[in-house]
DSSP file (Angstrom, degrees, kcal/mol; ACC not computed):
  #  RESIDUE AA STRUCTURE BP1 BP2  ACC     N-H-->O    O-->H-N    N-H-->O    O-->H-N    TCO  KAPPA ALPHA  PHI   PSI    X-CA   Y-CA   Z-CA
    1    1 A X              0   0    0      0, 0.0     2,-0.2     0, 0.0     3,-0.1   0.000 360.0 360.0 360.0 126.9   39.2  171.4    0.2
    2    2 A X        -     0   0    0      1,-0.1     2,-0.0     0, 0.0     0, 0.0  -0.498 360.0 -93.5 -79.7 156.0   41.2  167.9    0.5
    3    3 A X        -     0   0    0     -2,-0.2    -1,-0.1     1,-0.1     2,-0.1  -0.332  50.5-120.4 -55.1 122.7   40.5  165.6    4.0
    4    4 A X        -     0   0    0     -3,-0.1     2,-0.5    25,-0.0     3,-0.1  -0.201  23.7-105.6 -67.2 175.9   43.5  166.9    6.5
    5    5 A X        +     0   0    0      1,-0.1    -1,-0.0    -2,-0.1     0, 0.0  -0.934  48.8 179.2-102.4 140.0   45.8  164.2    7.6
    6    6 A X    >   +     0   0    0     -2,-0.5     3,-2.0     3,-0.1    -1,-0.1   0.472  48.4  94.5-121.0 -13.5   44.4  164.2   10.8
    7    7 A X  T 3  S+     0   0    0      1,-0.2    -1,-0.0    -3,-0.1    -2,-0.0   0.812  97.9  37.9 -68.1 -15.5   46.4  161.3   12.8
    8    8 A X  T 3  S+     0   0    0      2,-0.1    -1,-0.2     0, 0.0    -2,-0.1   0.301  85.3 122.2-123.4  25.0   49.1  164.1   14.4
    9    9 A X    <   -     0   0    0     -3,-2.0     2,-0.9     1,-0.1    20,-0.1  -0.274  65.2-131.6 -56.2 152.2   46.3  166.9   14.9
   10   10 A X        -     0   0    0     18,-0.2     2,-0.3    -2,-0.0    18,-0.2  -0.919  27.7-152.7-119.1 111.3   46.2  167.9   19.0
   11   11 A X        -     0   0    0     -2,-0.9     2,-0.2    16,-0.1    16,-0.2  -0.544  14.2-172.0 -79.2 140.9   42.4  167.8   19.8
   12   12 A X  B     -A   26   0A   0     14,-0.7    14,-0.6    -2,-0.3     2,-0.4  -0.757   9.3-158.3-124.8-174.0   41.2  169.9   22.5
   13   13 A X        -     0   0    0     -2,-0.2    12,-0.1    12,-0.2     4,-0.1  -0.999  41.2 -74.6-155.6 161.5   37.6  170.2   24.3
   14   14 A X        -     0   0    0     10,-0.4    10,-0.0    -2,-0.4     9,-0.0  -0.231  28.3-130.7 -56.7 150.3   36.1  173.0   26.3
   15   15 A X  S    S+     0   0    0      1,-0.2    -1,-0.2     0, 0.0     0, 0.0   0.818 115.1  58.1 -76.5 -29.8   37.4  173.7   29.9
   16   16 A X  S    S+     0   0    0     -3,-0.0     2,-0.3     2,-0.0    -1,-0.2   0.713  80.7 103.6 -35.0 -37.9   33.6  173.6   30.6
   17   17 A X  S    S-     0   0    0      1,-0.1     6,-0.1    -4,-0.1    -4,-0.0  -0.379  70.5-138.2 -63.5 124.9   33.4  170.2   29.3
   18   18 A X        -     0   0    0     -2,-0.3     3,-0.4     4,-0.1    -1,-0.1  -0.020  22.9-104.1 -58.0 175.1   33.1  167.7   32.3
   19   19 A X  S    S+     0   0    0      1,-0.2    -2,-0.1     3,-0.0    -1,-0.0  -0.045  86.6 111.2-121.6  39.7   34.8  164.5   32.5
   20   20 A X  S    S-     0   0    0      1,-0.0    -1,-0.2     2,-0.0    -3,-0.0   0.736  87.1-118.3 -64.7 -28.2   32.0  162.4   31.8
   21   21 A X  S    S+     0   0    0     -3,-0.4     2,-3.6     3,-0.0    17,-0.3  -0.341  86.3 113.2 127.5 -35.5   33.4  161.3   28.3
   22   22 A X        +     0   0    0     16,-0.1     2,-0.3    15,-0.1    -4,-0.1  -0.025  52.5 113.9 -65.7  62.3   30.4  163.0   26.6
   23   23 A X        -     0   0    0     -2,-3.6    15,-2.8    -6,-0.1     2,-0.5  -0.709  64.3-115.9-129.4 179.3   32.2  165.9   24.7
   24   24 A X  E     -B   37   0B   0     -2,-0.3   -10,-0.4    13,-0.2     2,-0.3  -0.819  26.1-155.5 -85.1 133.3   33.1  167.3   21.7
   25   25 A X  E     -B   36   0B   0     11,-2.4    11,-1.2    -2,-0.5     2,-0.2  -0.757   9.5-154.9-101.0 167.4   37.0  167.7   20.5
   26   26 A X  B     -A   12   0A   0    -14,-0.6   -14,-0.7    -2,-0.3     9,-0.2  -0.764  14.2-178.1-153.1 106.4   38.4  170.1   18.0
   27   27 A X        +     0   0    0     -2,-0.2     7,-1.1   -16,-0.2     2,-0.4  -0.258   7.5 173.4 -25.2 139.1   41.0  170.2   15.9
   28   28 A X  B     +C   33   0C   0    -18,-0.2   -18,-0.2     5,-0.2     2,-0.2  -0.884   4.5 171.8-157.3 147.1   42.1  173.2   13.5
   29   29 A X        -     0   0    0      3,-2.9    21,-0.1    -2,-0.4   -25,-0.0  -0.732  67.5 -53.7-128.1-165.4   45.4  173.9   11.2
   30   30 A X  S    S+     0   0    0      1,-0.3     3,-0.0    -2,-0.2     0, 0.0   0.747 129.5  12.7 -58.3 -50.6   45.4  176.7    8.9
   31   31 A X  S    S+     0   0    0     19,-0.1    19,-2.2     1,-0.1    20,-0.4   0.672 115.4  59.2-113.6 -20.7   42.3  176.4    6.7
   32   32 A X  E     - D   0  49C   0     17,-0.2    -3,-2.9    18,-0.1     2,-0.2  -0.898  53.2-151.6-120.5-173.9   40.2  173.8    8.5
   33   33 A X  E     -CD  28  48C   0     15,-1.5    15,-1.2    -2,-0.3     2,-0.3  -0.583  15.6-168.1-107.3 170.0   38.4  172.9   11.5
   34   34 A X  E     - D   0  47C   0     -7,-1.1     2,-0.3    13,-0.3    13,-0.2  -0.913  10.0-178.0-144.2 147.5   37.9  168.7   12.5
   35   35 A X  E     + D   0  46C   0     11,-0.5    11,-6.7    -2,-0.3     2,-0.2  -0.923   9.3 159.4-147.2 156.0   35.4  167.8   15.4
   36   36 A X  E     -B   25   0B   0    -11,-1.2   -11,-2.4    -2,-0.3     2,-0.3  -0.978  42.4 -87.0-159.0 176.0   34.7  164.6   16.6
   37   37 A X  E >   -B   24   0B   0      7,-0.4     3,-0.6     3,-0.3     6,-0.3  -0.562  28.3-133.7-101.4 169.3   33.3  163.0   19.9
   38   38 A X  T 3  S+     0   0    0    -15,-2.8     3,-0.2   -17,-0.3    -1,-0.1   0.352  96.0  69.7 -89.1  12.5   35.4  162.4   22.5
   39   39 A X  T 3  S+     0   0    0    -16,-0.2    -1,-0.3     1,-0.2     2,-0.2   0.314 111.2  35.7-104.3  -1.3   34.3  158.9   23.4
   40   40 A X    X   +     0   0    0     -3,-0.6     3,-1.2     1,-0.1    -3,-0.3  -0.414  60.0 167.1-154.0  84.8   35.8  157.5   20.0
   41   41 A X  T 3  S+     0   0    0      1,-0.2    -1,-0.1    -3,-0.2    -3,-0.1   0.676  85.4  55.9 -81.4 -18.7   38.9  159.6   19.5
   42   42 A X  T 3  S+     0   0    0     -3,-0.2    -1,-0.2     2,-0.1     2,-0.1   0.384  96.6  80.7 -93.0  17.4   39.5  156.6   16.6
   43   43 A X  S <  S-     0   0    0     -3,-1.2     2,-0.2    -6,-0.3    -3,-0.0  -0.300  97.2 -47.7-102.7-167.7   35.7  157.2   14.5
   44   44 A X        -     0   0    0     -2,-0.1    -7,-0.4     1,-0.1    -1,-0.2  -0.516  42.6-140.3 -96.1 127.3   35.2  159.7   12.2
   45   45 A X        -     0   0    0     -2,-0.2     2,-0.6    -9,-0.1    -9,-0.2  -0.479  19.9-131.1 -84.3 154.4   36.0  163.4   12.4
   46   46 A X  E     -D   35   0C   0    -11,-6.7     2,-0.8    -2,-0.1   -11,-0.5  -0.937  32.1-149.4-117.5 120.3   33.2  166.1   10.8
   47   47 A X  E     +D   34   0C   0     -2,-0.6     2,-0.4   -13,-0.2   -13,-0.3  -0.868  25.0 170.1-103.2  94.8   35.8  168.2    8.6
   48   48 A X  E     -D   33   0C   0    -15,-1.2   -15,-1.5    -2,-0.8     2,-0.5  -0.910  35.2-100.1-106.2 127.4   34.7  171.8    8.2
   49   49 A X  E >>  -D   32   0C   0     -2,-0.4     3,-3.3   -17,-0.2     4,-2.7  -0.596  33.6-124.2 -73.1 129.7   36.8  175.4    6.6
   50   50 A X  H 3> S+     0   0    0    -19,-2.2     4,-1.8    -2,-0.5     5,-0.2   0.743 105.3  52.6 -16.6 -65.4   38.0  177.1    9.0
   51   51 A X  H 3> S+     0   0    0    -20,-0.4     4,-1.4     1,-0.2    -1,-0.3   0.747 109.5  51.7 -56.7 -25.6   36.1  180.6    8.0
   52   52 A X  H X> S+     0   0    0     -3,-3.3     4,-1.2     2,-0.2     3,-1.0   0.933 114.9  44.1-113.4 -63.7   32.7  178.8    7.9
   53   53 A X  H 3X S+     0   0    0     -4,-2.7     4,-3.2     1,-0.3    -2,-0.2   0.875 115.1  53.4 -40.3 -41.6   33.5  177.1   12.1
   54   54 A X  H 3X S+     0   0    0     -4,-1.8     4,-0.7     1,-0.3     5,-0.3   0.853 108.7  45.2 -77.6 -53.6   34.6  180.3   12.8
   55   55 A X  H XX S+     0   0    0     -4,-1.4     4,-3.1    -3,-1.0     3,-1.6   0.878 110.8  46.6  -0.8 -88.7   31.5  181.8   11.6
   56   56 A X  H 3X S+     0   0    0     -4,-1.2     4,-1.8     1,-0.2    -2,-0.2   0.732 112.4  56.8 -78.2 -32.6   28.9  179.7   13.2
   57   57 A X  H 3X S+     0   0    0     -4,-3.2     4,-1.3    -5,-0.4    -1,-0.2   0.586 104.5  49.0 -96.2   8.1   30.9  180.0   16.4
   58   58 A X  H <X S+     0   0    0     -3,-1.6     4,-3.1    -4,-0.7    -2,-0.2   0.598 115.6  47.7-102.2 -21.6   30.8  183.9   16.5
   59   59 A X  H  X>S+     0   0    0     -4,-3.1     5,-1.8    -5,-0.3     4,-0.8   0.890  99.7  63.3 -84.3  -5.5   27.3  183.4   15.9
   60   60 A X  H ><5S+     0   0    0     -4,-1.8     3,-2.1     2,-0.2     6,-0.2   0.975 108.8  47.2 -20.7 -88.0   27.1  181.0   18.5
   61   61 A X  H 3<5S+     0   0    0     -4,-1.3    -1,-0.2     1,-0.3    -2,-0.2   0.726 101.0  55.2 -51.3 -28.0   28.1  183.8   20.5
   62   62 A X  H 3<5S-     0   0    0     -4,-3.1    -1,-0.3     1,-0.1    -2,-0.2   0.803 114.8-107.0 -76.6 -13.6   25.9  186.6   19.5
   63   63 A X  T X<5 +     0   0    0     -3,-2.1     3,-2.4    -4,-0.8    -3,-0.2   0.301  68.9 148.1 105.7   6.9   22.8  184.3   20.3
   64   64 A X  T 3 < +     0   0    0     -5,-1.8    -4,-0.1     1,-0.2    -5,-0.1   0.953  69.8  36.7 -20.1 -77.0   21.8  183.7   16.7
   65   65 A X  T 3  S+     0   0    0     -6,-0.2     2,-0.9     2,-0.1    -1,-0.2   0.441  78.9 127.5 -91.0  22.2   20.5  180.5   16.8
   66   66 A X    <   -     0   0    0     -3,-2.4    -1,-0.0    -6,-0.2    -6,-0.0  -0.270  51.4-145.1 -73.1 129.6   18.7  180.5   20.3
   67   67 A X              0   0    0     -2,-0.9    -1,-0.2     1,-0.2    -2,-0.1   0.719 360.0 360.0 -72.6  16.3   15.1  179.4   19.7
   68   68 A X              0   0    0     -3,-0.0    -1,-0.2     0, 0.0    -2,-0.1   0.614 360.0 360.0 -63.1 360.0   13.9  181.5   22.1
């Protein structure tokens, strides 16, 4: 997978997310995902495919990785 052009992506963040500055953004087009934190919207984005975010965030949801 090539590096997205990333400069006219529209980041979002959870409606959960507070406005303390400590959040996560996300990015997606067609085949990948971008996060990056949201206190240095100009640093480096963590560049994922899509299917694999997509993944990790339905297992998110089923409770996969709680260590309880």
């Amino acid at each position: 997978m090539s590096t997205p052009d990333l400069s006219t992506a529209k980041w979002f963040k959870s409606s959960r997310s507070g406005n303390n500055g400590d959040c996560v953004e996300m990015a997606h087009g067609d085949t990948w995902a971008a996060l990056r934190d949201s206190k240095n919207p100009d640093g480096p984005a963590l560049v994922f495919d899509r299917k694999a975010v997509t993944a990790f965030l339905e297992g998110v949801k089923r409770g996969e990785f709680d260590p309880r």
